[in-house]
C-alpha positions, 0 to 999 in steps of 0.5 A: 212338566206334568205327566198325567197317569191312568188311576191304576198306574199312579196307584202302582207308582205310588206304592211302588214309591213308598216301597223302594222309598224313592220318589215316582220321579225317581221311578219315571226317570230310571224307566224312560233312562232304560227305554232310551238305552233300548233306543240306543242299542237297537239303532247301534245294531241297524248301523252295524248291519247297514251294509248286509244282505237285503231280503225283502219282506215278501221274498222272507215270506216266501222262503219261511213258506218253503222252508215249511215254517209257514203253513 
């Protein structure tokens, strides 16, 4: 696979890299490894409130409007 990187950010890796004394794949994989952990705990998270309560965007909008969080 080739992932193509802007100049700045290849830079960074590389030097990052030879920093930590590993490799930009090393570096690429642990990042996306958390992202997908990320994923993961956010989509566990929706499934446990599945079943709550439902307010809709315009009825949040509304209550934070007078409750006075809203201008």
């Amino acid at each position: 696979m080739t992932i193509y990187f802007e100049p700045g950010i290849h830079s960074a890796l590389r030097i990052k890299a030879s920093e930590t004394s590993t490799t930009i794949s090393d570096i690429v994989n642990d990042a996306v490894k958390t992202l997908l952990a990320e994923d993961a705990e956010d989509l566990a998270a929706i499934e446990e409130r599945a079943g709550g309560p439902f307010i809709s965007y315009e009825a949040m909008v509304r209550k934070l409007k007078k409750e006075g969080y809203l201008d």
